[in-house]
C-alpha positions in Angstrom: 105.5 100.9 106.6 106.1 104.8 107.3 105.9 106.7 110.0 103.7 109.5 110.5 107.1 111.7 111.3 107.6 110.4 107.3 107.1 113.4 104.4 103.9 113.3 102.4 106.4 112.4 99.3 106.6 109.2 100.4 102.6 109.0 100.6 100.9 106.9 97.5 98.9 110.1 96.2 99.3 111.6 93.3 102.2 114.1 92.7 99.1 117.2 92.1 97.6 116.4 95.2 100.9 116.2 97.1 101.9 119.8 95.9 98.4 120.8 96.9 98.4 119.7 100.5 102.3 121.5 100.9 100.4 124.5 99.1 98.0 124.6 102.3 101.3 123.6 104.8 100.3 120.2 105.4 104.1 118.3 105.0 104.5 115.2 107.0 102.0 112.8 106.9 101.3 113.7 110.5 99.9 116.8 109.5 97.6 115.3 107.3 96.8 112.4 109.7 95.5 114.6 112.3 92.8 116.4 110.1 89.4 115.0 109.8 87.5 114.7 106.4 85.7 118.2 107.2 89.1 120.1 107.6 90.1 118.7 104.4 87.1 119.4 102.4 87.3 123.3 104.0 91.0 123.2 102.7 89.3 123.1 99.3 90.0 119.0 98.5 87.5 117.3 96.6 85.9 114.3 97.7 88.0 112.1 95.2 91.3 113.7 96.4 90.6 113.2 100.4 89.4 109.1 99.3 92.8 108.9 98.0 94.8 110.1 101.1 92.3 107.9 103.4 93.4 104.7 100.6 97.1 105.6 101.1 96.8 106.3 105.3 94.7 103.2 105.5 97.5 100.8 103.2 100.2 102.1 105.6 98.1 101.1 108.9 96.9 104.6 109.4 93.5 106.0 109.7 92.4 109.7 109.7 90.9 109.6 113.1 94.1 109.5 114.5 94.1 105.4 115.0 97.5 103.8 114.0 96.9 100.1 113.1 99.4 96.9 113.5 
């Protein structure tokens, strides 16, 4: 399981939409966990590309509203 302290790298998202988020700062998985889908979509992610990093937070036990499951 990783950690939210963990790099994106390490998230299950595709290698363009890693290099996207680092484009807008976003580099641990913290950063991204602590945005909601409306900061990501004003970040200029599509639809598709914020499913996929709810998909990988949500298969590591993490949820974008901040909710950390066991």
């Amino acid at each position: 399981m990783l950690s939210i302290e963990d790099k994106i790298d390490k998230m299950n998202i595709s290698l363009k939409l890693i290099n996207k988020l680092k484009e807008k700062n976003i580099n641990n998985i913290e950063d991204v966990w602590i945005l909601k889908r409306k900061q990501l979509k004003e970040l200029g992610l599509t639809d598709k590309e914020i499913k996929s990093i709810i998909i990988a937070l949500q298969l590591e036990g993490l949820d974008l509203n901040k909710k950390i499951y066991d």
